[in-house]
VEXLOTI-92166 format. One line per field, with one value per residue (C-alpha): x, y, z. Coordinates in Angstrom, 1 decimal, m for minus. Layout:
BEGIN
east: [X  ...]
north: [Y  ...]
up: [Z  ...]
This chain:
BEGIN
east: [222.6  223.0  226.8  228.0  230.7  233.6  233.5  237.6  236.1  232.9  235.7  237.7  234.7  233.5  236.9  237.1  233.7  234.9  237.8  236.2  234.0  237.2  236.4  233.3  229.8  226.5  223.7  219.8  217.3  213.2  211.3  211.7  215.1  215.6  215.6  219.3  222.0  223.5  220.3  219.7  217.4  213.8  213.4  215.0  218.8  217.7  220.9  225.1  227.8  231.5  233.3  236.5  239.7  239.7  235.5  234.5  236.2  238.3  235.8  235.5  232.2  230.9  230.5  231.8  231.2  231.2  234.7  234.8  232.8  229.1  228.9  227.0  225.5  222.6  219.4  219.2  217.4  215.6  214.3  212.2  210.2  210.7  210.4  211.0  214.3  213.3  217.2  220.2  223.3  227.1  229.1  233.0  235.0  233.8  230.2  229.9  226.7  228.2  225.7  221.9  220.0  216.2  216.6  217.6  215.6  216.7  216.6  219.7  217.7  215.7  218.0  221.7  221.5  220.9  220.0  218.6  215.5  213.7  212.2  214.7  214.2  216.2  218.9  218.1  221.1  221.0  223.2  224.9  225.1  226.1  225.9  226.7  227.2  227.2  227.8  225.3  227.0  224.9]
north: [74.2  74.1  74.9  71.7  71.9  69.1  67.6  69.5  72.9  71.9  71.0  73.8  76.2  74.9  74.9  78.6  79.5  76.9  78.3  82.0  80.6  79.4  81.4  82.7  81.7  79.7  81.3  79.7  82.8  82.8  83.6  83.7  83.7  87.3  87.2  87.9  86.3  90.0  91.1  91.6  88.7  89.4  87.6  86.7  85.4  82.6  81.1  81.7  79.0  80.2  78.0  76.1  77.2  74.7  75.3  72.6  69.7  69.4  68.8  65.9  64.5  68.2  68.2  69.6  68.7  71.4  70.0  68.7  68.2  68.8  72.7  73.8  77.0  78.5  79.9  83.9  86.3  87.0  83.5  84.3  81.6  80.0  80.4  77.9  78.0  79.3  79.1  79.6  81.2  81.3  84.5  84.9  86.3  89.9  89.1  88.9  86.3  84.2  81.5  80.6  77.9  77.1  73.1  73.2  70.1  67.6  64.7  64.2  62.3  65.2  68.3  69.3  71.4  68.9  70.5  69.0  71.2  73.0  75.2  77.3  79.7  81.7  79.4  76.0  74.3  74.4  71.6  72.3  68.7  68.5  70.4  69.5  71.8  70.4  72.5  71.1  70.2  72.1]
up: [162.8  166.3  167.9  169.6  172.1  172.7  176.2  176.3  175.8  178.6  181.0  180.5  180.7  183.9  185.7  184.9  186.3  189.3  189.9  190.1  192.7  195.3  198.4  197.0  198.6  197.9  198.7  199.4  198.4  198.7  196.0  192.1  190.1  188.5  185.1  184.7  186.8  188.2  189.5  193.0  194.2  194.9  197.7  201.2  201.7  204.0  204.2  203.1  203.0  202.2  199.5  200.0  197.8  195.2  195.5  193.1  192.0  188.3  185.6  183.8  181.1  181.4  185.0  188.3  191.7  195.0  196.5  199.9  202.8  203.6  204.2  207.4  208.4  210.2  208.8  208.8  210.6  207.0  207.3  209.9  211.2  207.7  204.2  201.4  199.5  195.8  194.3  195.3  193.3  193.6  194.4  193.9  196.6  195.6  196.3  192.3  191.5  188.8  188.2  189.9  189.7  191.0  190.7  194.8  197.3  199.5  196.8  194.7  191.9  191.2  191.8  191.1  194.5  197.4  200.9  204.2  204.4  201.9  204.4  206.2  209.5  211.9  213.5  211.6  210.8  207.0  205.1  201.7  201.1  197.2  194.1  190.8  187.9  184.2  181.0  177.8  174.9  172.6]
């Protein structure tokens, strides 16, 4: 039997992990996801947002959103002359990776990461414009 978890315990589960991300960062990396979450990425950092303290919203049906405002930065010098965004993971304040995720593009109806570009290079204004974070029931 599979374990099923109530949508109280979901909520409370994601606003741990949210609040461990308040002043933490988001970053948009090239290349593969590692196979475990603490590994050092592969590929490029093309691009790092710092979170707001409260960084996502209070949970509610399973699911968190990133609090606040668009977040704005600029592409980095490892972008080069650009490289396409291959996931992106959250760091706490520590520079900790807590969570990662490789469904990033610029359409919300296909991706819980939505950005304005999904190529990124040296400079570009890179918009984190939404990200929503869900935890299964089962």
């Amino acid at each position: 039997m599979a374990t099923r978890i109530s949508e109280n315990v979901r909520n409370l589960i994601l606003d741990t992990v949210g609040t461990e991300a308040n002043g933490g960062k988001v970053q948009l990396v090239s290349g593969a996801r590692p196979t475990n979450v603490t590994d050092a990425p592969g590929g490029d950092v093309l691009a790092e947002f710092d979170l707001e303290d409260p960084a996502f919203t209070s949970a509610s049906g399973g699911e968190m959103e990133l609090e606040g405002t668009t977040l704005e930065t600029q592409g980095t010098v490892e972008a080069g002359t650009g490289e396409e965004i291959g996931f992106m993971r959250v760091l706490d304040s520590s520079d900790n990776p807590l969570w990662d995720n490789d469904n990033v593009g610029t359409s919300s109806s296909n991706n819980t990461v939505v950005v304005n570009t999904d190529v990124i290079s040296e400079g570009v204004t890179v918009e984190l414009i939404s990200m929503t974070v869900n935890q299964p029931a089962s």
